[in-house]
N, C-alpha and C positions, 0 to 999 in steps of 0.2 A: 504494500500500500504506500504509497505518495507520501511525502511531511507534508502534501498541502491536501490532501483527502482527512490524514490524519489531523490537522489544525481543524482544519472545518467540522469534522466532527465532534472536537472534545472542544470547541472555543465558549459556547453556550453556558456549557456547564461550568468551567473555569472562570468565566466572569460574575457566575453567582457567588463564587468562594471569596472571602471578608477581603478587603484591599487591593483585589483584581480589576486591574481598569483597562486591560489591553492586553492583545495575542495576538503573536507576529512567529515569524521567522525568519531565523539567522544562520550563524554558521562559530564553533566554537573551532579556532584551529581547522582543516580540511572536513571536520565532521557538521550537519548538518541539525539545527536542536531548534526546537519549540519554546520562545521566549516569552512570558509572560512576567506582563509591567504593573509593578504593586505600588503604591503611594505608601508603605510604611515594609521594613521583614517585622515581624511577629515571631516569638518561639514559637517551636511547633507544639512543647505538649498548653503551651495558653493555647492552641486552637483542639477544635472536638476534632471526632473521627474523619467526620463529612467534609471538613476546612481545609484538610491540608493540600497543597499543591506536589504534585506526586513527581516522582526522579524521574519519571520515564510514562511518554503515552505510546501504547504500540509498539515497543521498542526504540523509538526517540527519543533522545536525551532532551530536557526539560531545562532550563535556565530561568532564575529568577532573577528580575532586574527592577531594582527600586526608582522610581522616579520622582516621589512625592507627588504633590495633588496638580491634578492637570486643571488649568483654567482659560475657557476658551476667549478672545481674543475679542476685543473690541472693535477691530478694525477692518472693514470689509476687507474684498479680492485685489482694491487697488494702492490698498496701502495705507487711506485714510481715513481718520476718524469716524467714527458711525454712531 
């Protein structure tokens, strides 16, 4: 199966999980992973069973990448003030 059959299918569910705001993919070194972007890391045992973000989907390696809170932009497509 694809990284990108595989993204499509678990991205749904990974953005129900607590500070998941985004799922992408990338490439760690030559190998290809499934990157999902959190606004805070969390320990894993402070989350429940259902919360944690998992090492691997499908056999994919998984990356978790913190970005803090995304906020979208005031400014339309040309650059200016809106």
């Amino acid at each position: 199966m694809s990284i990108e059959t595989v993204k499509d299918r678990h991205e749904a569910d990974l953005l129900r999980l607590p500070n998941v705001i985004g799922v992408g993919i990338g490439r760690r070194g030559s190998q290809p992973v499934i990157k999902v972007f959190v606004t805070q890391r969390v320990p894993r045992e402070a989350l429940g069973a259902g919360e944690v973000i998992p090492d691997t989907l499908d056999g994919y390696p998984v990356s978790v990448h913190v970005v803090g809170t995304v906020l979208a932009s005031e400014k339309d497509n040309a650059g200016e003030e809106g």
